[in-house]
SERO-4910 file (N, C-alpha, C, O; in steps of 0.05 Angstrom, whole numbers):
BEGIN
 pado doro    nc1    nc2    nc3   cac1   cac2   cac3    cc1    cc2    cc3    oc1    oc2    oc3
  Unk    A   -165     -8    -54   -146     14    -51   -134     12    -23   -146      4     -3
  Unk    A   -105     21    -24    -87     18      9    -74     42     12    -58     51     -4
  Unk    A    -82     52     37    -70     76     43    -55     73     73    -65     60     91
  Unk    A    -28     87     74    -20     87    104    -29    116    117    -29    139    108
  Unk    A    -36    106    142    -44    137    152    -27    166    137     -5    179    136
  Unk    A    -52    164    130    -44    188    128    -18    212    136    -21    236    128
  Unk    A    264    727   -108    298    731    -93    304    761   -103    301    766   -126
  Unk    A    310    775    -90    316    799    -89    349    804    -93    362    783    -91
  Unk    A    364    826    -97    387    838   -100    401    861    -91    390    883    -94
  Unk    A    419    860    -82    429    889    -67    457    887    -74    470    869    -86
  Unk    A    464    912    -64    501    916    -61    517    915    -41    512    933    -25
  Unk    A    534    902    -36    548    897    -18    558    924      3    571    943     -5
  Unk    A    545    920     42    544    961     49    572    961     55    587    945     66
  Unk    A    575    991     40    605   1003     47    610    994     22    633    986     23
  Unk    A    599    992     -2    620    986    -29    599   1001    -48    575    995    -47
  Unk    A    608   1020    -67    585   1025    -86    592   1027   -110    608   1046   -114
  Unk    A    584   1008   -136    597   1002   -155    587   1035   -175    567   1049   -178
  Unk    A    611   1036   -183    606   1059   -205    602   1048   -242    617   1034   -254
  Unk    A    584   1059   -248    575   1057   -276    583   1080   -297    570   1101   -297
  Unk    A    598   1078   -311    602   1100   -329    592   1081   -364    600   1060   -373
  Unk    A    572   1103   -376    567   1103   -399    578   1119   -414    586   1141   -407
  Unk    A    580   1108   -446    586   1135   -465    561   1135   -482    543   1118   -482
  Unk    A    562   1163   -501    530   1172   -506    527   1145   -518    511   1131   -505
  Unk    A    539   1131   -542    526   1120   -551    510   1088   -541    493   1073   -550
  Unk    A    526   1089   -517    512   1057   -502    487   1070   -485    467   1056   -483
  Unk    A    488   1092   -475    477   1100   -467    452   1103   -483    434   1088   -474
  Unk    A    441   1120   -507    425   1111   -519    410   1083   -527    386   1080   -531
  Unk    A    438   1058   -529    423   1042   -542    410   1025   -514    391   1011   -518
  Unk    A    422   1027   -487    404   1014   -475    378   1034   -474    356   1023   -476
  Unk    A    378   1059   -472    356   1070   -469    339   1060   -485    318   1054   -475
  Unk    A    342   1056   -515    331   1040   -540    309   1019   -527    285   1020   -524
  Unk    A    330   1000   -518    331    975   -513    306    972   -490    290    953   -489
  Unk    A    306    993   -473    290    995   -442    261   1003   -459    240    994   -451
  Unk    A    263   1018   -480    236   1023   -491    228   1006   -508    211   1016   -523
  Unk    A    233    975   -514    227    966   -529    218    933   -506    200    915   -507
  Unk    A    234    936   -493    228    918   -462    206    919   -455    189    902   -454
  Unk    A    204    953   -446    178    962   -437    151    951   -445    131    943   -432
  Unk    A    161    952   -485    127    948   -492    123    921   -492     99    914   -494
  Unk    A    145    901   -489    146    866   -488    124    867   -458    100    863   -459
  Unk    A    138    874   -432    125    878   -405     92    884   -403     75    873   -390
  Unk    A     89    915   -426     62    920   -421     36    905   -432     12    906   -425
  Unk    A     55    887   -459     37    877   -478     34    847   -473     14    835   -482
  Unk    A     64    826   -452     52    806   -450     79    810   -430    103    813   -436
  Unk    A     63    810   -401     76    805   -381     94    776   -377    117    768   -381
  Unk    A     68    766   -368     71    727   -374    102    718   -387    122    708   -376
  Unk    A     98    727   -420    116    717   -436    144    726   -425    163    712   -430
  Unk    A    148    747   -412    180    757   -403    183    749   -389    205    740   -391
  Unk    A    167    739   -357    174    738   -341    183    702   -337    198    695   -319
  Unk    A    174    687   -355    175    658   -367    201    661   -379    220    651   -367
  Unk    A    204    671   -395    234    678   -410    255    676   -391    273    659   -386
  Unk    A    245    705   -378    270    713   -358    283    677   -334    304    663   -331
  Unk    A    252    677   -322    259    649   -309    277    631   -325    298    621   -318
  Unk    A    265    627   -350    276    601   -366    304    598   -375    316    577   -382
  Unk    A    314    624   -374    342    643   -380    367    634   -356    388    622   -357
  Unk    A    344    654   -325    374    644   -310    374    621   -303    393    614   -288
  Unk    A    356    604   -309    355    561   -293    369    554   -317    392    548   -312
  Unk    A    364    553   -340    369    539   -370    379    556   -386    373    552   -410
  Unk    A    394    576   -382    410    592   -399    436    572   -410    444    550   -401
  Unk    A    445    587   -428    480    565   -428    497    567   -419    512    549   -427
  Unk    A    509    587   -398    525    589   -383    510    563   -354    517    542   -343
  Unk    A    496    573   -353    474    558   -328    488    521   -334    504    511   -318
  Unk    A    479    508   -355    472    479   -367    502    478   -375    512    456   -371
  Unk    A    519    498   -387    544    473   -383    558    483   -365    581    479   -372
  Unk    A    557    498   -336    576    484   -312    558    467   -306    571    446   -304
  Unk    A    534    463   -302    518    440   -289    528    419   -306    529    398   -293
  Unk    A    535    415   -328    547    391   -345    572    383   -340    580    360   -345
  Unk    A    588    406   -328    608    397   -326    614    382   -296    630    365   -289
  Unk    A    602    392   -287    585    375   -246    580    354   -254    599    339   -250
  Unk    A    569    349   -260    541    327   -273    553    303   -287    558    283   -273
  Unk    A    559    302   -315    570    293   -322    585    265   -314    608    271   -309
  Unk    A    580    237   -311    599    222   -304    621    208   -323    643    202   -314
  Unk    A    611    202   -357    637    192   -375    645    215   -395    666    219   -405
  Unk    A    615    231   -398    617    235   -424    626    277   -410    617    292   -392
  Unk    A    646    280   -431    661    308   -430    663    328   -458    660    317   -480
  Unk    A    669    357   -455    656    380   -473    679    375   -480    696    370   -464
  Unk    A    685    375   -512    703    380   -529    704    399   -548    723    414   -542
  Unk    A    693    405   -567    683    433   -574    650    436   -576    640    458   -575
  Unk    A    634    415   -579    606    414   -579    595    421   -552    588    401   -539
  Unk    A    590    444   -540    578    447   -516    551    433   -511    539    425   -530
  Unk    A    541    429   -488    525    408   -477    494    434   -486    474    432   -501
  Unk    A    505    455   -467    486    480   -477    471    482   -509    448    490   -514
  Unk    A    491    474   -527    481    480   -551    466    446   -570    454    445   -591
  Unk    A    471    425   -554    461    410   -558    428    404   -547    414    386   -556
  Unk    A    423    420   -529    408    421   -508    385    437   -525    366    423   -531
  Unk    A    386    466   -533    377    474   -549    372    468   -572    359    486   -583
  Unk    A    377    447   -586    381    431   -613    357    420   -605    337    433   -610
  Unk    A    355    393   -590    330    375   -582    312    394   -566    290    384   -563
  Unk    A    316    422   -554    292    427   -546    273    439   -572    248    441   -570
  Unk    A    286    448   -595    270    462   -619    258    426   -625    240    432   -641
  Unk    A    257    411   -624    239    384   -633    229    369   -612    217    349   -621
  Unk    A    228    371   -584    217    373   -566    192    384   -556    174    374   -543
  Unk    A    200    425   -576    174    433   -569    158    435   -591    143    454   -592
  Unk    A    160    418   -610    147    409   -643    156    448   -646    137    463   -643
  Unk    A    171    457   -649    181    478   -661    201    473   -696    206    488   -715
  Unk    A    206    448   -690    219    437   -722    223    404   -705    230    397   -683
  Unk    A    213    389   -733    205    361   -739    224    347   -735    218    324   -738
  Unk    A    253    352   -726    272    333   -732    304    343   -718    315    365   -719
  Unk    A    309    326   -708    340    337   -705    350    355   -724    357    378   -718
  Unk    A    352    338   -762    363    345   -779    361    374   -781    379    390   -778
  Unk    A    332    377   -788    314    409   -783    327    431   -771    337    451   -781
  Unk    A    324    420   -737    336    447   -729    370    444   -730    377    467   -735
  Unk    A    383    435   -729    408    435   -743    410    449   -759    427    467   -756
  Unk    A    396    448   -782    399    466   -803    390    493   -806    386    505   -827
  Unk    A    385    502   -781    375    526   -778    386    543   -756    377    564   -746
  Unk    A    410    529   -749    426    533   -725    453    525   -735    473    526   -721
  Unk    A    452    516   -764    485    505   -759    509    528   -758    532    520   -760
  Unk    A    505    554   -756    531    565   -761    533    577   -729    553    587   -719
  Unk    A    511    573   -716    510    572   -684    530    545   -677    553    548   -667
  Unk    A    517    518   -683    526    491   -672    557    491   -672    572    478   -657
  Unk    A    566    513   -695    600    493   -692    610    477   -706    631    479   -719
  Unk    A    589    451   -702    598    424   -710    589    407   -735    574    420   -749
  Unk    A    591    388   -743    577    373   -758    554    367   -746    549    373   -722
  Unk    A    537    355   -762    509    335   -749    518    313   -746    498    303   -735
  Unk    A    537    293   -748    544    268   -744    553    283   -708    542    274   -688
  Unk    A    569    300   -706    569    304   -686    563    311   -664    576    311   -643
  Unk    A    530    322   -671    515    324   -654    499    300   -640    490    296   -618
  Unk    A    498    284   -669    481    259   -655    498    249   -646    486    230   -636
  Unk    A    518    248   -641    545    234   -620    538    240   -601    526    224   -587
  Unk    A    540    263   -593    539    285   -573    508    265   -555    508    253   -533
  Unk    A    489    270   -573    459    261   -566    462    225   -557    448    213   -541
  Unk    A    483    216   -573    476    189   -560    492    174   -542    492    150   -536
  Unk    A    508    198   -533    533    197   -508    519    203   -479    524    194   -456
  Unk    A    496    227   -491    484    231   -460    478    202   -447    471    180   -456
  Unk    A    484    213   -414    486    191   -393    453    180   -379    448    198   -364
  Unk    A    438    168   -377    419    167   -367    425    182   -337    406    196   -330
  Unk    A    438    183   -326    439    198   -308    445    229   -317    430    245   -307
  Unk    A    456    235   -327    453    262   -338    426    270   -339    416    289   -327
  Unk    A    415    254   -354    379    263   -355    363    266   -336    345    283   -331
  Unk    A    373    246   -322    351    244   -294    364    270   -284    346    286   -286
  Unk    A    387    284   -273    393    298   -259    394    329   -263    399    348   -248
  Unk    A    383    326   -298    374    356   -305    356    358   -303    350    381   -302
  Unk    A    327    336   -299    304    336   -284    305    356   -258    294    378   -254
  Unk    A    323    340   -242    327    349   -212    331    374   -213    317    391   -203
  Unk    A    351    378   -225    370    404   -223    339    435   -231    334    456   -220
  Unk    A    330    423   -252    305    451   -262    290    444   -241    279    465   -234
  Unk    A    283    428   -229    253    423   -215    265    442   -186    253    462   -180
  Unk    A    292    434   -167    306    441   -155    307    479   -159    293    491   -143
  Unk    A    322    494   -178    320    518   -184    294    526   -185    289    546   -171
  Unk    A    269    514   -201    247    528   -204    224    528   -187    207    546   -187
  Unk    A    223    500   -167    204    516   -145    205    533   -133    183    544   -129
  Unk    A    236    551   -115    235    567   -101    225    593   -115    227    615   -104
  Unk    A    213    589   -139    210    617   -156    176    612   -155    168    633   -166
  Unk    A    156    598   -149    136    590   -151    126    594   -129    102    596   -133
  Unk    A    130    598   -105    118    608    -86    113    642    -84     92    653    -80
  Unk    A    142    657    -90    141    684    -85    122    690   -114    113    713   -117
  Unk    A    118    674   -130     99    689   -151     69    689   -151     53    701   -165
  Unk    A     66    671   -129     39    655   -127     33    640   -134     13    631   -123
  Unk    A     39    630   -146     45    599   -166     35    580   -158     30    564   -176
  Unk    A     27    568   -126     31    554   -117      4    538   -117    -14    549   -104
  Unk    A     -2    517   -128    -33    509   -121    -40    490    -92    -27    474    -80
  Unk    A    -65    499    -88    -79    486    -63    -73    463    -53    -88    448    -66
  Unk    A    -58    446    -36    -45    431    -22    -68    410    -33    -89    421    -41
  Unk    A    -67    392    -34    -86    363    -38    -92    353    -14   -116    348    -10
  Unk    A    -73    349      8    -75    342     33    -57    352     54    -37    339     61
  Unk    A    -65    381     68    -41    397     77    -29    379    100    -39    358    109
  Unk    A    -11    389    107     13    376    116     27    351    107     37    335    122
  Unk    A     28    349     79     38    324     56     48    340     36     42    362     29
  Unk    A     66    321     27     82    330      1     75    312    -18     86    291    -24
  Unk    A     54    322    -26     42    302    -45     55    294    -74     56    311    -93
  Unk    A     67    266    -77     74    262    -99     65    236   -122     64    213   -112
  Unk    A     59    239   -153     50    220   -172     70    207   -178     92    216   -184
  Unk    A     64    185   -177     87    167   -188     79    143   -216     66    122   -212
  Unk    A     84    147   -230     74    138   -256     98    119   -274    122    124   -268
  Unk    A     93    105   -289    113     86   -310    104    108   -340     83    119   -348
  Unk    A    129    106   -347    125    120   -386    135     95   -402    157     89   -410
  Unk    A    112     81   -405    115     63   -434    116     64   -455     95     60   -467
  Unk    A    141     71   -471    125     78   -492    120     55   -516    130     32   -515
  Unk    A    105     65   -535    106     38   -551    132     35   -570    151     50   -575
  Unk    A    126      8   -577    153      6   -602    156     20   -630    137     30   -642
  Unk    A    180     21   -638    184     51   -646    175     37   -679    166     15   -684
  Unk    A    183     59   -695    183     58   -723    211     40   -736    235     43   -729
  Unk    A    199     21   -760    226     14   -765    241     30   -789    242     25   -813
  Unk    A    254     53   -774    264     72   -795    289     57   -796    294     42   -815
  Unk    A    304     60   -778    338     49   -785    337     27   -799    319     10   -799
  Unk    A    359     27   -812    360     -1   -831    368    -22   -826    367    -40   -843
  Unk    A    377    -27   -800    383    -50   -781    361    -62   -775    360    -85   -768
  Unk    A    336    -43   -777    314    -56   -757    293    -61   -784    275    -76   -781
  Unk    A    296    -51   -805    278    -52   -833    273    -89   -834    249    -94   -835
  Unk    A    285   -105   -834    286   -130   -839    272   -147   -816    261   -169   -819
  Unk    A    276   -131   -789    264   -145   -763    232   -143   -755    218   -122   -753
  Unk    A    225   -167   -751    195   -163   -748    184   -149   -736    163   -138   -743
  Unk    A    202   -144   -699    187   -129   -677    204   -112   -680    227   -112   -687
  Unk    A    180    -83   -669    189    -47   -665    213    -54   -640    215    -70   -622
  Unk    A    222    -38   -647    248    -36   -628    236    -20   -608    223      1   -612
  Unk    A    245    -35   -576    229    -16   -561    247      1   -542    270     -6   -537
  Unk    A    236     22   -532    255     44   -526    251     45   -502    230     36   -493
  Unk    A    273     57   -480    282     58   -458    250     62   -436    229     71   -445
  Unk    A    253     54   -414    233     60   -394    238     80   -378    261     83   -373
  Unk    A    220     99   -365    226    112   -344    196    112   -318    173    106   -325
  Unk    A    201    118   -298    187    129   -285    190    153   -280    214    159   -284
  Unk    A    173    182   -270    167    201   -265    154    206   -243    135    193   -234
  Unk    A    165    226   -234    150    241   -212    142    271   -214    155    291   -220
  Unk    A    112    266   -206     96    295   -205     87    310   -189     66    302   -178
  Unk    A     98    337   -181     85    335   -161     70    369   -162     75    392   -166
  Unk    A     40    344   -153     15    377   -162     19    407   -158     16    427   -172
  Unk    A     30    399   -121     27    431   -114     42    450   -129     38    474   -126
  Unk    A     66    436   -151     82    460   -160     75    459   -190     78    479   -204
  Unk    A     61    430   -201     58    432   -229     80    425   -249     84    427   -273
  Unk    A     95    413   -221    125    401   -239    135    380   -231    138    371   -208
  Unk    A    142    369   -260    163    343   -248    179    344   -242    196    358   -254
  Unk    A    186    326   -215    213    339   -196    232    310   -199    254    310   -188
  Unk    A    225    288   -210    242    274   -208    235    250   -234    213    248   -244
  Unk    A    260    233   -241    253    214   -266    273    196   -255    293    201   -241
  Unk    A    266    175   -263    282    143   -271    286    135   -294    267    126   -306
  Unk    A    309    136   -304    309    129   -332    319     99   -334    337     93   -318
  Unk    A    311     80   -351    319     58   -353    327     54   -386    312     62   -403
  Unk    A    349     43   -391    362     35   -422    348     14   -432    342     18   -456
  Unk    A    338    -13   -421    326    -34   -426    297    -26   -428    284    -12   -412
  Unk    A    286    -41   -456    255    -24   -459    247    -56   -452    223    -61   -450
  Unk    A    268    -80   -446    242   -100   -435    241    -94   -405    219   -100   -397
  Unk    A    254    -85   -388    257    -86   -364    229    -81   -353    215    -67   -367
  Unk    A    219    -90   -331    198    -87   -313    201    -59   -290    223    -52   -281
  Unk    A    185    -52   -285    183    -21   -278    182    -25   -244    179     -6   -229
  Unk    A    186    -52   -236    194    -57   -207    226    -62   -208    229    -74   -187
  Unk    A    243    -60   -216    260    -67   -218    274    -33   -211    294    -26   -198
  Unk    A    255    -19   -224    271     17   -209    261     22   -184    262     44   -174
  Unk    A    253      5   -172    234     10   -143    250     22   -122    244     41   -108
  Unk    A    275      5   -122    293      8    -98    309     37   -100    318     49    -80
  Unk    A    314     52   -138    328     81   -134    301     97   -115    303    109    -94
  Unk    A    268     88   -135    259    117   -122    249    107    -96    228    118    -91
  Unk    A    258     88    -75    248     92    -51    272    101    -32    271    106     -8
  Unk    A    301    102    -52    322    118    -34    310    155    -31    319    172    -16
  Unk    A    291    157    -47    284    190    -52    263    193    -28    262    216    -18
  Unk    A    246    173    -18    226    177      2    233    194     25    254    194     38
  Unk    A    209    211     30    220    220     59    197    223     80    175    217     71
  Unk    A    197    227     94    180    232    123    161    258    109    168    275     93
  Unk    A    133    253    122    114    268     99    105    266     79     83    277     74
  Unk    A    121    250     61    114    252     34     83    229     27     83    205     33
  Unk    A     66    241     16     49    223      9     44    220    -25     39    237    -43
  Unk    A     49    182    -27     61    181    -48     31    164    -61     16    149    -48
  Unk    A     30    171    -91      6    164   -102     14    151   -126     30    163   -141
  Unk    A      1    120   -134      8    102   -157     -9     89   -157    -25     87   -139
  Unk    A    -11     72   -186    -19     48   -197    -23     21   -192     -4     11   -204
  Unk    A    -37      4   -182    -26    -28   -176     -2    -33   -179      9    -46   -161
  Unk    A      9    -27   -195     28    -38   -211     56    -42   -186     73    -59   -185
  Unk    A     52    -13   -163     61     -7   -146     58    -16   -119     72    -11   -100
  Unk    A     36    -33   -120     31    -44    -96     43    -78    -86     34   -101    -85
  Unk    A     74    -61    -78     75    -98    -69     82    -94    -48     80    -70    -43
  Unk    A     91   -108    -30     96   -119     -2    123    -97      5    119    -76     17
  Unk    A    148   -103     -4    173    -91     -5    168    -51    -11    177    -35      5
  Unk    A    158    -46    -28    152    -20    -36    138     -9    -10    149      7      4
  Unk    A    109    -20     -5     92     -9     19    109     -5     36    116     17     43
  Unk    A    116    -25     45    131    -32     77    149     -7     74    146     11     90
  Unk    A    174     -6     49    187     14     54    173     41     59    180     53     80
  Unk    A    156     51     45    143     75     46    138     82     81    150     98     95
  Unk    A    123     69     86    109     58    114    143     67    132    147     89    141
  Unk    A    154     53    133    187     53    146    203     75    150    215     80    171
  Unk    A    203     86    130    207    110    130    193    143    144    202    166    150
  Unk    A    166    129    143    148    157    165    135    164    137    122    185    139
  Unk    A    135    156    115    115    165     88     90    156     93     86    143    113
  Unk    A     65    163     74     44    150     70     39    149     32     51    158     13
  Unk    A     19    136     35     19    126      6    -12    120      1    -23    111     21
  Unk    A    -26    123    -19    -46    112    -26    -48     95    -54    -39    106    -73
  Unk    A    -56     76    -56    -48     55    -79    -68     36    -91    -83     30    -72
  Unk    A    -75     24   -115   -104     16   -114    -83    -16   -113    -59    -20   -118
  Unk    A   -101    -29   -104    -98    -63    -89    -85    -78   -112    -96    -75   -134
  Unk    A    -68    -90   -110    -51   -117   -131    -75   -142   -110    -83   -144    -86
  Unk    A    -78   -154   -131    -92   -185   -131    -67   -194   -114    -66   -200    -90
  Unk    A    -50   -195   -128    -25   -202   -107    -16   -197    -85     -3   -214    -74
  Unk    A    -22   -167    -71    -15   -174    -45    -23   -189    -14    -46   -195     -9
  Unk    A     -6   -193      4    -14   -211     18    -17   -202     43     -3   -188     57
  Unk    A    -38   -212     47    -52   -193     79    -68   -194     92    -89   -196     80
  Unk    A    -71   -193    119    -86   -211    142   -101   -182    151    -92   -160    156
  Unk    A   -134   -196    152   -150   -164    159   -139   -167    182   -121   -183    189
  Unk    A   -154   -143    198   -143   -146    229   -179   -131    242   -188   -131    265
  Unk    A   -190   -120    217   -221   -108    235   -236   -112    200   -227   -114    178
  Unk    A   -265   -112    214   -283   -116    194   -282    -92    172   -266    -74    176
  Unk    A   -303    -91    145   -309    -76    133   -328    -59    146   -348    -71    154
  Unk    A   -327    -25    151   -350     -9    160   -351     14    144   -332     24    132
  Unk    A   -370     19    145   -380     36    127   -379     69    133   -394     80    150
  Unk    A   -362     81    119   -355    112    131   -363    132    102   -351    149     89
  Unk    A   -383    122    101   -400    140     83   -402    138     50   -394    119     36
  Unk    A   -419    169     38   -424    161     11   -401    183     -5   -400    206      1
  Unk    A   -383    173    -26   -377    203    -44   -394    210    -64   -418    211    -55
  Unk    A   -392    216    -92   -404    226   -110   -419    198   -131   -441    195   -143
  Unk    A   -392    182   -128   -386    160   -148   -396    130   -131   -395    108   -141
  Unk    A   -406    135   -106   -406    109    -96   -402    110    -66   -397    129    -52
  Unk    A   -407     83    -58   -406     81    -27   -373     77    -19   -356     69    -35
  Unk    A   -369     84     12   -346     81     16   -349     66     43   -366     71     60
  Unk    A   -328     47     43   -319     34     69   -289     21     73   -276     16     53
  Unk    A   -282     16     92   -258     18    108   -246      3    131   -252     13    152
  Unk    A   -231    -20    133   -216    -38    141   -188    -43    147   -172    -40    129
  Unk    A   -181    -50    170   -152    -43    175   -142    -81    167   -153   -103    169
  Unk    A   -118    -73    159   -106    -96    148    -74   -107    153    -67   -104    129
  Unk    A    -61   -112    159    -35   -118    161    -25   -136    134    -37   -152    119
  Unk    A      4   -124    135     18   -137    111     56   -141    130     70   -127    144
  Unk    A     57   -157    124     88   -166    132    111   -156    116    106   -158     92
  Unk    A    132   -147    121    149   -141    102    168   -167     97    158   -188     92
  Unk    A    193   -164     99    215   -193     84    231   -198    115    250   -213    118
  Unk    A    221   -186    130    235   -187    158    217   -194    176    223   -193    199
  Unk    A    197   -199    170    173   -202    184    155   -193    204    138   -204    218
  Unk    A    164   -164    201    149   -141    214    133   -128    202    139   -121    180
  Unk    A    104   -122    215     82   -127    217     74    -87    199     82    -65    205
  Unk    A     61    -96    184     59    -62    180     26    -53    170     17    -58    148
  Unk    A     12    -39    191    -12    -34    198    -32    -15    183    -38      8    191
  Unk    A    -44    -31    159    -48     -5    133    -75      2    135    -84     -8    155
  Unk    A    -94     15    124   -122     13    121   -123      5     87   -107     11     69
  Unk    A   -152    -13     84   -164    -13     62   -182    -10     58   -201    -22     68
  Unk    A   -183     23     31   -213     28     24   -221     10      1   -207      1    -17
  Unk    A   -255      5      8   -266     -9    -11   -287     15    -27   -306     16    -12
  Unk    A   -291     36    -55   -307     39    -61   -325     24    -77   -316     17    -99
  Unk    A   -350     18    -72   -368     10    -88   -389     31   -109   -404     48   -101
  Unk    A   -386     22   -137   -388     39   -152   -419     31   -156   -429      8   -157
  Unk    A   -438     68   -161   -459     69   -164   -467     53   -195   -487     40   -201
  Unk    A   -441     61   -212   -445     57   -235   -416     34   -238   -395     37   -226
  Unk    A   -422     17   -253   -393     14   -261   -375     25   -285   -383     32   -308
  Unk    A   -358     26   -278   -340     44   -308   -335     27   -314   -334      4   -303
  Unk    A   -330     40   -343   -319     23   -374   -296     15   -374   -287      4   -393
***
């Protein structure tokens, strides 16, 4: 293993908006406040989740952000909002299928279903990644004032997971692919997690399902920043990646590539026991592509037991 060191609301004063009701609106919000009420008393949780999920991901909310956002693809009468809602009913296994909830929404949709999967196979990989951003962006500042917030992992760090989504090769449903021997394989992404809020705050989407998952290295180390302590897989540990992390004022912890290349600089010593095993600790240098020198530690645990 290689580690580098370590909303409220008011009225504008001097202006006071006047409200006039007639009886009958007047009753029906009154209706309406008593039927709120018993949602509030009987499952707090569920409203106040709603309410959040409403003003970040409402549809006024998701299509100006589409219309920002957006770099080829544009609203013609199929709003981005109502497509959005479409894949989230089969997203949250709420109905099995595009077709499904389509059909249970079509006099909502507007449109045909040929037109929705248009709609669906026009989205931009950047579109996706950036409605990542955009919810993770709106919904932490709501996670602290609620309490939300869980116990720092390592205070004064912004601790973040950085992971590959492989998925496997798909089904040969289409009839293009019925005749072909190998599953057709589907786009790559990386993700980012990050504990203290319990959300993912950032994604890499890739179109090519052969592509290698170093090859997105260079978007997410434009995202690094001073503080951030970043946590991955071998898979993550090469020379170019570290160094950047390191370069930037980040730290990182990473379990060892057979591959990387690196000159100790102090012996192995022994800085104690954890639960799982002994622990010890060695400072090491690794060079970057410029040939400056970058000064890491490596832990070695030795396991009481070995895992499977």
């Amino acid at each position: 293993m290689l580690s580098s060191e370590p909303a409220a609301f008011s009225e504008p004063l001097g202006q006071r908006a006047e409200y006039k009701f007639d009886t009958d609106s007047l009753e029906e919000a009154t209706m309406l406040g008593k039927v709120f009420e018993r949602f509030v008393e009987k499952s707090p949780i569920s409203v106040m989740v709603r309410g959040t999920l409403e003003r970040v991901l409402g549809a006024d909310q998701l299509n100006a952000w589409f219309a920002r956002t957006a770099q080829k693809q544009y609203t013609r009468t199929l709003l981005f909002s109502t497509v959005y809602d479409v894949l989230s009913q089969v997203v949250f296994r709420i109905k099995p299928s595009v077709r499904a909830a389509y059909r249970d929404h079509e006099d909502e949709v507007g449109a045909s279903l040929i037109s929705v999967y248009n709609k669906l196979n026009g989205v931009e990989t950047h579109t996706s990644a950036e409605l990542v951003r955009y919810s993770a962006t709106a919904l932490m500042p709501l996670i602290a004032p609620l309490a939300g917030e869980r116990p720092p992992w390592l205070p004064g760090y912004r601790v973040k997971i950085i992971d590959g989504n492989c998925i496997e090769a798909s089904e040969r449903r289409l009839k293009v692919l019925r005749e072909v021997q190998a599953g057709a394989l589907p786009g790559k992404s990386l993700v980012v997690y990050e504990p203290a809020h319990g959300l993912v705050s950032d994604v890499f989407p890739c179109e090519d399902g052969h592509a290698q998952e170093r090859s997105m290295f260079g978007l997410v180390l434009e995202t690094v920043q001073a503080a951030d302590l970043w946590i991955q897989d071998r898979n993550f540990c090469t020379c170019a990646f570290l160094c950047e992390i390191d370069r930037r004022d980040a730290c990182f912890i990473t379990r060892q590539h057979d591959g990387l290349p690196f000159e100790v600089v102090s012996g192995l010593r022994s800085v104690g026991r954890i639960e799982t095993g002994h622990v010890a600790e060695q400072r090491v240098q690794v060079r970057d592509a410029q040939g400056d020198a970058h000064l890491f530690r490596r832990i070695r645990v030795k396991l009481d037991r070995v895992s499977a």
